[in-house]
C-alpha positions in Angstrom: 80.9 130.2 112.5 84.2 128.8 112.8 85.8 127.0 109.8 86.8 123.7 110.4 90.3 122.1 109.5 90.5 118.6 108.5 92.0 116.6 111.0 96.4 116.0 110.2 95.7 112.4 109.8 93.0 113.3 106.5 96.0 116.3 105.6 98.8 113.5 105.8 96.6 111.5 103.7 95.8 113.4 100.7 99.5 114.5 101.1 100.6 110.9 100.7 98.4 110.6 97.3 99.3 113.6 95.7 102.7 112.4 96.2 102.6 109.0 94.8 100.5 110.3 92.0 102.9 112.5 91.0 106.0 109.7 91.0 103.3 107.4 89.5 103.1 109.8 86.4 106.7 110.3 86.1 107.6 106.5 86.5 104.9 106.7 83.4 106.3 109.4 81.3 109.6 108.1 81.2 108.6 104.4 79.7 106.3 105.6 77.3 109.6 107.9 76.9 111.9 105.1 76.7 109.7 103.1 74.4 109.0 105.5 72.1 112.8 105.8 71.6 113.0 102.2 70.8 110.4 102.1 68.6 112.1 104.9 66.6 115.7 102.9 67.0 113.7 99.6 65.5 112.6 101.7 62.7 115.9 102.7 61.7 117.8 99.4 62.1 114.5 97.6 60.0 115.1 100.2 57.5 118.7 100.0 57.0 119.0 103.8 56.9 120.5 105.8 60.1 119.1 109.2 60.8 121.5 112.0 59.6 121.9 113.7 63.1 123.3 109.8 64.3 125.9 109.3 61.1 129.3 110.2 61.7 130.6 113.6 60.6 134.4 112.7 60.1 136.4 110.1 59.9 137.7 109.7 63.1 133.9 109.6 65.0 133.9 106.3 65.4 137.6 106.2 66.9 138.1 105.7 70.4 140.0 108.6 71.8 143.6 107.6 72.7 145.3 106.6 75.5 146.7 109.4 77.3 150.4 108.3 78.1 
């Protein structure tokens, strides 16, 4: 008894979801990504406090680097 392949049309199709499932869930990741970044930016700027890895390390961080002439 012969196995039977689906027909290309039923192939394409379950093709063509698994694709836009997949760019569906990383369309996903990255706002619930992207939102839990602002949510932790919120809490620092409602706290007054900046987290130690975003403070400056010298004085000339903040400094825009200089023209080249």
């Amino acid at each position: 008894m012969p196995i039977d392949k689906p027909p290309p049309r039923e192939k394409a199709t379950k093709v063509a979801i698994g694709v836009v499932a997949i760019i569906a869930f990383v369309i996903v990741a990255i706002f619930v990504g992207f939102n839990l970044n602002h949510l932790q930016t919120q809490r620092e700027l409602q706290s007054g406090q900046v987290d130690p890895r975003d403070a400056p390390k010298s004085p000339t961080d903040l400094q825009a680097p200089r023209p080249k002439p």
